[in-house]
PADRENDREN-858648 format. One record per residue (C-alpha): residue in three letters; x, y, z. Coordinates in steps of 0.1 Angstrom, whole numbers, plus 2048, in hexadecimal, padded with zeros to 3 digits. Each point is the difference from the previous one (the first is absolute). Example, Ala and Ser with C-alpha at 12.3 -4.5 7.8 and 13.67 -1.06 7.14 Angstrom:
code=ALA; c1=87B; c2=7D3; c3=84E;
code=SER; c1=80E; c2=822; c3=7F9;
END
This chain:
code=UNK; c1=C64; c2=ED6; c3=771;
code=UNK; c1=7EB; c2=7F2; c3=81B;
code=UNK; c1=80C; c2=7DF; c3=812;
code=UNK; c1=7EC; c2=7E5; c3=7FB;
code=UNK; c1=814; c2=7E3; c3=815;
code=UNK; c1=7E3; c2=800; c3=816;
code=UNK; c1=7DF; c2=7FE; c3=7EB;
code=UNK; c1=7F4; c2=7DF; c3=800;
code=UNK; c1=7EC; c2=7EF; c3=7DF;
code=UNK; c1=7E6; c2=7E6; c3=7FA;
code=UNK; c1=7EE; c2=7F1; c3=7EA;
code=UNK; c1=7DE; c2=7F2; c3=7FA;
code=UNK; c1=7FD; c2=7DE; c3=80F;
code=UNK; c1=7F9; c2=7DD; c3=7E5;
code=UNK; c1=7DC; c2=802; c3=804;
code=UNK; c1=7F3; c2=7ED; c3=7DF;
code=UNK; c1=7FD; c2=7D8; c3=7FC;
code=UNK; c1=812; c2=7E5; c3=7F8;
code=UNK; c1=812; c2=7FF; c3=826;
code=UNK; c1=81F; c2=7EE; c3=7F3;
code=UNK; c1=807; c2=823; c3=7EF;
code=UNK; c1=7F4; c2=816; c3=81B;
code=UNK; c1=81C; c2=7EB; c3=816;
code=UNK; c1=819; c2=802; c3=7E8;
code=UNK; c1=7FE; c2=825; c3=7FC;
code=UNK; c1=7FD; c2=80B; c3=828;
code=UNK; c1=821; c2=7EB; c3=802;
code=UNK; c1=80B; c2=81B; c3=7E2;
code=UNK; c1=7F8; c2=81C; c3=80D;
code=UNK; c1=80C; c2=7F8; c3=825;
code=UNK; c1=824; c2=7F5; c3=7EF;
code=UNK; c1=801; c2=81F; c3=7E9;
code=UNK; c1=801; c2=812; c3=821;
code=UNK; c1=7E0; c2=816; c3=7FD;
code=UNK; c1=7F2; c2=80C; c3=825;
code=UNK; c1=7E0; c2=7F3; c3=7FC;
code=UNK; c1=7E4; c2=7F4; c3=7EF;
code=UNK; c1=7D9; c2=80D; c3=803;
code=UNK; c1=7E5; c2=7EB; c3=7F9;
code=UNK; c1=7DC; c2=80D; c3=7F6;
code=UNK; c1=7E0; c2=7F6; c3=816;
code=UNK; c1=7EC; c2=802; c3=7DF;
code=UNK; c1=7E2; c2=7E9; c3=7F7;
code=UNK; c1=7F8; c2=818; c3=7DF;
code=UNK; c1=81D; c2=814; c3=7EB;
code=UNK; c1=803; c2=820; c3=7F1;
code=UNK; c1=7F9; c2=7F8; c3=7DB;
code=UNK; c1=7DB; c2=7FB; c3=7F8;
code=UNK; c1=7FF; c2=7DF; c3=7F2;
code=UNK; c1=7EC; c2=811; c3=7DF;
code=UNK; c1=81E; c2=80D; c3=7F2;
code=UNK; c1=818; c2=7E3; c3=80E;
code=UNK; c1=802; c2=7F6; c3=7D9;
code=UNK; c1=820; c2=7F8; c3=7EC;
code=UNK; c1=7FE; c2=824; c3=7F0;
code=UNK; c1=803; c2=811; c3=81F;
code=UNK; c1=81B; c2=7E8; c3=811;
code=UNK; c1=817; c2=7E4; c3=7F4;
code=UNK; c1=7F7; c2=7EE; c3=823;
code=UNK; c1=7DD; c2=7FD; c3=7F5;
code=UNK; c1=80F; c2=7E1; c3=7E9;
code=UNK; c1=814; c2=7F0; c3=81F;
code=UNK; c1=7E5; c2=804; c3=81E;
code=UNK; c1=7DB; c2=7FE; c3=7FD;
code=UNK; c1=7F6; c2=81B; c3=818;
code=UNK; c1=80D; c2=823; c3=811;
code=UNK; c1=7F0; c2=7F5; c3=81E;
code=UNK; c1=813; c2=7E0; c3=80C;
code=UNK; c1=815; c2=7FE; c3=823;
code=UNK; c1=809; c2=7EC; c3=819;
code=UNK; c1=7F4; c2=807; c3=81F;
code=UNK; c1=817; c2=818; c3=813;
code=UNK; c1=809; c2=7EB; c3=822;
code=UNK; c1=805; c2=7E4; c3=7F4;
code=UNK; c1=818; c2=80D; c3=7E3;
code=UNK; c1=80E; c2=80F; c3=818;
code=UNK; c1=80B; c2=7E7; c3=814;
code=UNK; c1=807; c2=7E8; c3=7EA;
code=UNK; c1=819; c2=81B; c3=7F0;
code=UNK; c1=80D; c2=804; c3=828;
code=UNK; c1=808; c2=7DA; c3=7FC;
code=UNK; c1=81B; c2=808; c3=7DE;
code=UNK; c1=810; c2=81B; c3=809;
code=UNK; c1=817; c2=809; c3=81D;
code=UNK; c1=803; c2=821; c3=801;
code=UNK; c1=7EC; c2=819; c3=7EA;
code=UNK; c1=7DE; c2=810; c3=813;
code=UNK; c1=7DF; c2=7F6; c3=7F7;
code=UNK; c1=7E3; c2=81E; c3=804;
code=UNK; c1=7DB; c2=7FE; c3=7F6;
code=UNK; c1=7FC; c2=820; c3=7EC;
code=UNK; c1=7E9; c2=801; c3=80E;
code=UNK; c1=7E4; c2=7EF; c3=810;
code=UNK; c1=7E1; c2=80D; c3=813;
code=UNK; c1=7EA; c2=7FA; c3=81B;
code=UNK; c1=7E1; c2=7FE; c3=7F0;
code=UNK; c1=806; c2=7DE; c3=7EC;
code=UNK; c1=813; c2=7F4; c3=820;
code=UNK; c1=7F8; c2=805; c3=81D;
code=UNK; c1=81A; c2=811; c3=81A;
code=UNK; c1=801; c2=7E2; c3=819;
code=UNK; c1=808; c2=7EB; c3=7DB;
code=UNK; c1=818; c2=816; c3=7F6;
code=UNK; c1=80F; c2=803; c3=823;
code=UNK; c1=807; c2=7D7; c3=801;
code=UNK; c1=80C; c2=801; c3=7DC;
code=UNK; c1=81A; c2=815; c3=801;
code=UNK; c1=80E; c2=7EE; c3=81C;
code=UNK; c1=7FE; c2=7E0; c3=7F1;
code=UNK; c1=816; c2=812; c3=7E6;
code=UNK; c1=812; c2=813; c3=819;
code=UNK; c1=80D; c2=7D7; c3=808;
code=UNK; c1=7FB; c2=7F4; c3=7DD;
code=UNK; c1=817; c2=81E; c3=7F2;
code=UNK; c1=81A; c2=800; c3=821;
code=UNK; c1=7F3; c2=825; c3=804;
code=UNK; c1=805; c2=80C; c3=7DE;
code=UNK; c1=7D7; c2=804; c3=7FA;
code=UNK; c1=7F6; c2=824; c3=804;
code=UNK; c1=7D7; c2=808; c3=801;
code=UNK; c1=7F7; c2=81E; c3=7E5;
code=UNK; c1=7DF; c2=806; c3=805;
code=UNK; c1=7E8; c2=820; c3=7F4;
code=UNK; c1=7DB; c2=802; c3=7FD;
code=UNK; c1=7FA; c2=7EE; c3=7E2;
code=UNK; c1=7F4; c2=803; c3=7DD;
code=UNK; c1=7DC; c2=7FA; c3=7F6;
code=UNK; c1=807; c2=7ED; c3=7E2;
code=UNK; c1=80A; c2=7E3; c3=819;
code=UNK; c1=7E6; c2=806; c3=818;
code=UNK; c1=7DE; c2=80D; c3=7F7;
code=UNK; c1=7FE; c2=7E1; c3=7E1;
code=UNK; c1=806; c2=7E9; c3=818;
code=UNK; c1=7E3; c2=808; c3=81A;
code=UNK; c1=812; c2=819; c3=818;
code=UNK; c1=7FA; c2=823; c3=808;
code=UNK; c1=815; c2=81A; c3=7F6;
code=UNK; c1=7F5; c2=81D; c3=813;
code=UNK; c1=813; c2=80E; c3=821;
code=UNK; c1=81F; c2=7EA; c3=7F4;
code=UNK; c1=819; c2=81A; c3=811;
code=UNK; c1=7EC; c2=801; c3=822;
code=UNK; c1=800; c2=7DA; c3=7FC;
code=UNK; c1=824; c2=7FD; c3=7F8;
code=UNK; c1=809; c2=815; c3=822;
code=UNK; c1=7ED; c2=7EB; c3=814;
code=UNK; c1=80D; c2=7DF; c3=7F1;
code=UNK; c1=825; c2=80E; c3=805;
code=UNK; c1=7F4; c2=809; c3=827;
code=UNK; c1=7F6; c2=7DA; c3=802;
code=UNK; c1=820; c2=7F4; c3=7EB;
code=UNK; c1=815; c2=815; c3=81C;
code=UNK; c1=7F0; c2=7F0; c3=821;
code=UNK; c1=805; c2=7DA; c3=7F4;
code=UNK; c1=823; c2=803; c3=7F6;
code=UNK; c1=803; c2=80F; c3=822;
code=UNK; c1=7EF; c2=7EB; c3=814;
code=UNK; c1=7F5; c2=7DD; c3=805;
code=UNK; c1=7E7; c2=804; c3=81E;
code=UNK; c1=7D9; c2=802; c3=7F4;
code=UNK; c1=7F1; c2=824; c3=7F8;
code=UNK; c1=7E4; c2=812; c3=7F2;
code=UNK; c1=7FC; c2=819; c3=7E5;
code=UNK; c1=7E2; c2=815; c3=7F8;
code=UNK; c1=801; c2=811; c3=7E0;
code=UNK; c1=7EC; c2=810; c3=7E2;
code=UNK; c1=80A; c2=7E5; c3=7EB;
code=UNK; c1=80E; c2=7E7; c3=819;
code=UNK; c1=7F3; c2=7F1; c3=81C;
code=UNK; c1=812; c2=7E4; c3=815;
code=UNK; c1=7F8; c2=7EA; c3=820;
code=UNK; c1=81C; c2=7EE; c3=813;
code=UNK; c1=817; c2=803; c3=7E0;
code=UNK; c1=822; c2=7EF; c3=808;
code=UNK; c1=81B; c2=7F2; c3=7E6;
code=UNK; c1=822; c2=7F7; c3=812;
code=UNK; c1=813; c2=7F4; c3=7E4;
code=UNK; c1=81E; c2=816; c3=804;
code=UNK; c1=81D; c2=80F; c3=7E7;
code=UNK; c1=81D; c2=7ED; c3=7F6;
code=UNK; c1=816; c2=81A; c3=813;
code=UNK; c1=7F1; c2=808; c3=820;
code=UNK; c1=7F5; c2=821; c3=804;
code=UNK; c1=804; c2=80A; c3=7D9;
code=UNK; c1=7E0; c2=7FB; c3=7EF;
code=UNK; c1=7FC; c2=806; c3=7D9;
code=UNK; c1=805; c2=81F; c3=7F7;
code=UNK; c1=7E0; c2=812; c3=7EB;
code=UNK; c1=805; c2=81B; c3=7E7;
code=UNK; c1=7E5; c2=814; c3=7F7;
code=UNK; c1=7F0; c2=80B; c3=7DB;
code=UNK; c1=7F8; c2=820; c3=802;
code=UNK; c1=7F8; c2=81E; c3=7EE;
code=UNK; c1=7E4; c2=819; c3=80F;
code=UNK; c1=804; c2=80E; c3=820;
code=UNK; c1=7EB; c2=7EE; c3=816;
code=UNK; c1=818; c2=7DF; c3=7F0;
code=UNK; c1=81E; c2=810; c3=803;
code=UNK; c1=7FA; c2=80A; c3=829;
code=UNK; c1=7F8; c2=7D7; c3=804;
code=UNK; c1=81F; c2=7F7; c3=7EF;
code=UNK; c1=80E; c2=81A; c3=81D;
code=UNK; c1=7F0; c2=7F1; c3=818;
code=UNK; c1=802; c2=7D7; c3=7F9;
code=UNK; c1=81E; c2=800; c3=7E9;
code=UNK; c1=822; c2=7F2; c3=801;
code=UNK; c1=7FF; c2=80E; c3=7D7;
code=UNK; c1=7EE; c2=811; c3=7E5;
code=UNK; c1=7F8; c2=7EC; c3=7E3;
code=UNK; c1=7ED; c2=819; c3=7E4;
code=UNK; c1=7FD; c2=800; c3=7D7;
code=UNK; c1=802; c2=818; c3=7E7;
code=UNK; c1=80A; c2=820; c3=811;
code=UNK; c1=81A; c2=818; c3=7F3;
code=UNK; c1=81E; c2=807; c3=811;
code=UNK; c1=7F5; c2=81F; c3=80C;
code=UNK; c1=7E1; c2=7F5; c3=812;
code=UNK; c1=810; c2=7E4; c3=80C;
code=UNK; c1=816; c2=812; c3=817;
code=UNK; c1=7E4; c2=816; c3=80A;
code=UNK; c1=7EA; c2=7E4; c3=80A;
code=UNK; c1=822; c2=7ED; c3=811;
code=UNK; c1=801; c2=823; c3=815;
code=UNK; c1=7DE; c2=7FE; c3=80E;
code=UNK; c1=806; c2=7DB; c3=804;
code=UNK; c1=822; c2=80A; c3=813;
code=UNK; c1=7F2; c2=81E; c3=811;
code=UNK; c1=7E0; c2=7EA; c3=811;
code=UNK; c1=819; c2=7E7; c3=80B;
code=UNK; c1=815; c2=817; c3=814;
code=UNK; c1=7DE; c2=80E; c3=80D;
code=UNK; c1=7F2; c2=7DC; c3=80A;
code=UNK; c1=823; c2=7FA; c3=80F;
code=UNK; c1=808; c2=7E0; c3=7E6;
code=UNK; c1=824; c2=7FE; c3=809;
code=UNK; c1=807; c2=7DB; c3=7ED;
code=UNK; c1=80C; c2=800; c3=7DA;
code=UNK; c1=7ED; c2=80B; c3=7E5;
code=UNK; c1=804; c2=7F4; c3=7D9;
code=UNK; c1=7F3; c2=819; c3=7E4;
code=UNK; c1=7F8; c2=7E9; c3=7E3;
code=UNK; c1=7EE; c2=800; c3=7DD;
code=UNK; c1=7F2; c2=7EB; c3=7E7;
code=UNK; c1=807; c2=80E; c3=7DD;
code=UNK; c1=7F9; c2=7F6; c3=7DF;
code=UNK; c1=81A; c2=7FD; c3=7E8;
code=UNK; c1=80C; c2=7FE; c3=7D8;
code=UNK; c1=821; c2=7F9; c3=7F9;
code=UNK; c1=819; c2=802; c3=7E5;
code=UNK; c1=823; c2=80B; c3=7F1;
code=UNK; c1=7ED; c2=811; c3=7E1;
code=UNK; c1=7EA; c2=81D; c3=80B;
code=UNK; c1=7F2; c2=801; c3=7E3;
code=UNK; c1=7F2; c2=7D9; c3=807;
code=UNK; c1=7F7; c2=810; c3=820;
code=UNK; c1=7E6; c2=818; c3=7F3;
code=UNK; c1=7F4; c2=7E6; c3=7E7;
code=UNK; c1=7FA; c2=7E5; c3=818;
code=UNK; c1=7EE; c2=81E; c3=81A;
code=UNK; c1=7EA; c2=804; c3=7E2;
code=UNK; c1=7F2; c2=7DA; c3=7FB;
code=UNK; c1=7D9; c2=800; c3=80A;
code=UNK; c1=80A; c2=7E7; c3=820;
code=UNK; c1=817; c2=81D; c3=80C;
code=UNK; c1=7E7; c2=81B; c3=7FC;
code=UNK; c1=7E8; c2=7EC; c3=80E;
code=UNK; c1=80F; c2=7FA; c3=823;
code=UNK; c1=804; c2=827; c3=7FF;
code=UNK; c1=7DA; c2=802; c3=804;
code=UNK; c1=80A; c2=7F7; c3=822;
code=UNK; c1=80C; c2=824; c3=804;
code=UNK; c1=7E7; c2=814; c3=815;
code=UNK; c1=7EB; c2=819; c3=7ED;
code=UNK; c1=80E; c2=81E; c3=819;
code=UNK; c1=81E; c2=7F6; c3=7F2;
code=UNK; c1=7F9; c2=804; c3=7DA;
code=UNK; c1=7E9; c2=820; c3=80E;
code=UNK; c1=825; c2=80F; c3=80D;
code=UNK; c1=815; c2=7F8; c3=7DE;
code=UNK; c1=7E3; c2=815; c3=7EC;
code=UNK; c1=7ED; c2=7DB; c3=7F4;
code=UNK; c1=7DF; c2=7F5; c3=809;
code=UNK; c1=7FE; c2=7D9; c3=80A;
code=UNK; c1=7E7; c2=7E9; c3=7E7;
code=UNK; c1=7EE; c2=7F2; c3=821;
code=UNK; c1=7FC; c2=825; c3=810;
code=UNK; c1=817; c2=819; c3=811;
code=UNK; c1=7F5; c2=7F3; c3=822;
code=UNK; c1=809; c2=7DF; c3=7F7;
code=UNK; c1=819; c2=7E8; c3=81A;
code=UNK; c1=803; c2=7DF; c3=7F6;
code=UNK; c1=801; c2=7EF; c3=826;
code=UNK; c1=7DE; c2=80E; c3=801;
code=UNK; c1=7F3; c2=801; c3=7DE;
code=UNK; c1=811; c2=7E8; c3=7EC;
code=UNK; c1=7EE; c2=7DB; c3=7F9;
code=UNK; c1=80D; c2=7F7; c3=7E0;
code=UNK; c1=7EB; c2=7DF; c3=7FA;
code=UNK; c1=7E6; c2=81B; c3=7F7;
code=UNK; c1=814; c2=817; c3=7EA;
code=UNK; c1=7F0; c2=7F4; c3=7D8;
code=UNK; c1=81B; c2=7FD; c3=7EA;
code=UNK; c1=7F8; c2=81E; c3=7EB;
code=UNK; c1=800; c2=817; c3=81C;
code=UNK; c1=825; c2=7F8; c3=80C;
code=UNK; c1=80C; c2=805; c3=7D9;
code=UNK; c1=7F1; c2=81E; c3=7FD;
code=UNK; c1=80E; c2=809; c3=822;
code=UNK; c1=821; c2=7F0; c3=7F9;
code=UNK; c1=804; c2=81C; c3=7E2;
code=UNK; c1=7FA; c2=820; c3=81A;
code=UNK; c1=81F; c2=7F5; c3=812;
code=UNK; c1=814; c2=81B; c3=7FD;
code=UNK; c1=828; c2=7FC; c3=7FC;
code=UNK; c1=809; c2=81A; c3=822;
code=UNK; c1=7EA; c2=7E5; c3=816;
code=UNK; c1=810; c2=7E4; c3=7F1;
code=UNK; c1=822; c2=811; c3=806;
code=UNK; c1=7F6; c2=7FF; c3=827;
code=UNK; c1=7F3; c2=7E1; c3=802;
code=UNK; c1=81C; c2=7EF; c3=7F6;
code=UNK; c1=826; c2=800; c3=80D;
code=UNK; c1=810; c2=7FE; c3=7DA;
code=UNK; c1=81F; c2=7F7; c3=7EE;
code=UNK; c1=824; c2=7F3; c3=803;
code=UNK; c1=815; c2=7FB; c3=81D;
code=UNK; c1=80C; c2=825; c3=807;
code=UNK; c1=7DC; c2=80F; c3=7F9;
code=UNK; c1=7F6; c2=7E8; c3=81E;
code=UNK; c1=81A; c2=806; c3=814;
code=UNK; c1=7F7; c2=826; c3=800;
code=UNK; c1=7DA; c2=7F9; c3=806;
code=UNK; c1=809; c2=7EF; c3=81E;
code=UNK; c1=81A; c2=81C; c3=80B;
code=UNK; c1=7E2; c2=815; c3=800;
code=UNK; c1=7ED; c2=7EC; c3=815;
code=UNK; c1=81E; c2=7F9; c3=81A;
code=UNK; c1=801; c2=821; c3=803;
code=UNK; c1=7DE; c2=803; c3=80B;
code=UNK; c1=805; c2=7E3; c3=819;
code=UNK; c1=7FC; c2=7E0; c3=7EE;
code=UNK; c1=80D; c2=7E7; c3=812;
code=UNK; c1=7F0; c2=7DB; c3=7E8;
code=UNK; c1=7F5; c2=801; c3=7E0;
code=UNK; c1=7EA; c2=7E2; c3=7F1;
code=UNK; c1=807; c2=803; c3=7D9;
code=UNK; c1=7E8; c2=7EF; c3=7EA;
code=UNK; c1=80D; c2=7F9; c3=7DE;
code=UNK; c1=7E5; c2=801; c3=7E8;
code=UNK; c1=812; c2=7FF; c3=7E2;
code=UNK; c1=7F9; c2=7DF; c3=7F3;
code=UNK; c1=7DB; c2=809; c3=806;
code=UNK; c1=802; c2=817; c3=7E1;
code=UNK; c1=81A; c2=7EB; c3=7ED;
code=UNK; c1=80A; c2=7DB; c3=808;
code=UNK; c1=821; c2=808; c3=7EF;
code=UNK; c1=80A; c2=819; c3=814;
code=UNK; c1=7FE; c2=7EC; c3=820;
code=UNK; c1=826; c2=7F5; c3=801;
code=UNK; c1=80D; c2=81E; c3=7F7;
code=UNK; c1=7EA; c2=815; c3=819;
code=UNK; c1=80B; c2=7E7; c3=81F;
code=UNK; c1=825; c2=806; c3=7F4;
code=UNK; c1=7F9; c2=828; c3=803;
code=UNK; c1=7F5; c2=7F8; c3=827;
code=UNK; c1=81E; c2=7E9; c3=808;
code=UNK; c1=813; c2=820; c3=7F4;
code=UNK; c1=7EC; c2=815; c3=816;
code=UNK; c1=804; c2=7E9; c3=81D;
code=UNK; c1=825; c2=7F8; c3=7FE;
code=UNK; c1=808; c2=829; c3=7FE;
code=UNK; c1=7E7; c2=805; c3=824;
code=UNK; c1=813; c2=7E0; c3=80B;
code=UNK; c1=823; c2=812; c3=7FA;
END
């Protein structure tokens, strides 16, 4: 039995309109006692609005579109202003959208907002929010380095200073609004998962905020993570975390049904092609396919993503998802412990699939976090 007492766990942030509900659950989930809550910087979703249709999801008849969101600062914020003591993260933000100097005077306005509890997870960005909307995609890791480099030197300074980048280029730059503690600005986790990611998130990181990856690979990317840090000298602490997607209930049998629903198989199009490539399946959109890069589903026709939706196999669906009761969690997140895990970000999709599982499915994660709680 591996001990748990330590993991912290999170949950997706109230990100969807009316506020009065938003409010009313961050004051939830901060009194339930979760460790967080992670907000996403999304202008689009991940359902292609063509098959956001009553057949494919109950929440078709409840919200007009897949692709609504507040915006993620100001959620944020106003979330900061409910709650006393849960964190707030972007999961995650970029620099492409925002600016670095931006994003370095935002997250110290929720450094004061928050009393410190705002922490900056950042990665290189998805092109289904950026290349729509009139921004270029291409060198987004070189670009994210640099705007980390820039993030660094005006938390750490308030004289005026220049920067001369690829992507960047600033001129008598100066920002002195300072942290709320002195000397302890926010603290940025990193979403990586290729190697050039994973030795920035060594480099810039106070943690490691990733998706999707088995436990296995986790603690191998975690050790190259670990391994750079010790090289670079990074002395100060570290958090290993994860965002993972998850189906929950006391009948496994309700588990398997609900991992079956269209919506369900849908999202696990998100699953890179490589990925299907290793379990023996070949991915609809191409075994070369990576959604970050790839994935724009505004343009995906609605016949294309059925079809698609009826390749998905059941062993990439059985990855994809963290599935089933109480102790079937609580043994998926031994395994990742194991490996290093330090915060966990659960998203409960369950009522995605089924409205009527949505009570029962948040009861199977009180359960989960009253056994990590002790």
């Amino acid at each position: 039995m591996t001990d748990l007492s330590n993991l912290q766990i999170g949950v997706p942030g109230p990100f969807l309109p009316p506020w009065e509900n938003a409010a009313k659950n961050a004051r939830l989930i901060d009194s339930l006692g979760y460790d967080s809550m992670a907000f996403p910087d999304h202008f689009s979703g991940f359902v292609p609005e063509s098959i956001w249709t009553p057949d494919i999801t109950p929440l078709a008849m409840i919200q007009q579109s897949p692709h609504t969101f507040f915006e993620m600062s100001t959620i944020m914020a106003a979330c900061a202003a409910v709650t006393e003591r849960v964190k707030l993260i972007s999961s995650v933000t970029e620099p492409i959208r925002r600016s670095p100097v931006l994003l370095a005077q935002t997250f110290l306005t929720l450094d004061h907002v928050s009393g410190g509890r705002a922490i900056m997870g950042i990665g290189a960005g998805e092109v289904e929010n950026v290349e729509p909307y009139g921004f270029s995609y291409s060198g987004q890791v070189g670009r994210l380095k640099e705007a980390l480099e820039i993030i660094e030197r005006i938390w750490s300074t308030q004289e005026p200073f220049d920067y001369e980048g690829h992507f960047y280029k600033l001129k008598d730059a100066v920002m002195s609004l300072r942290p709320a503690i002195q000397d302890r600005p926010p603290q940025i986790w990193v979403a990586a998962h290729g190697p050039r990611m994973l030795d920035i998130a060594a480099e810039f990181g106070n943690g490691w905020i990733p998706t999707l990856l088995r436990p296995s690979i986790y603690g191998q990317s975690l050790k190259r993570i670990l391994g750079n840090r010790k090289k670079l000298g990074k002395t100060g602490p570290f958090t290993a975390a994860i965002w993972n997607w998850s189906i929950l209930d006391d009948d496994e049998s309700e588990c398997e049904r609900l991992m079956h629903t269209p919506l369900a198989k849908a999202f696990a199009l998100l699953y890179p092609g490589s990925e299907w490539k290793r379990l023996g399946h070949k991915h609809p959109f191409g075994d070369d396919f990576y959604p970050l890069r790839d994935y724009v589903p505004m343009r995906c026709e609605r016949e294309r993503v059925l079809r698609a939706i009826e390749e998905v196999p059941d062993a990439v669906l059985h990855e994809f998802y963290m599935c089933g009761c109480c102790d079937d969690m609580i043994k998926k997140l031994e395994e990742y412990v194991r490996q290093g895990l330090q915060h966990i970000i659960l998203w409960n999709t369950t009522g995605m699939f089924d409205l009527d599982k949505t009570r029962s499915s948040y009861k199977v994660m009180k359960e989960v976090l009253a056994y990590v709680k002790g």
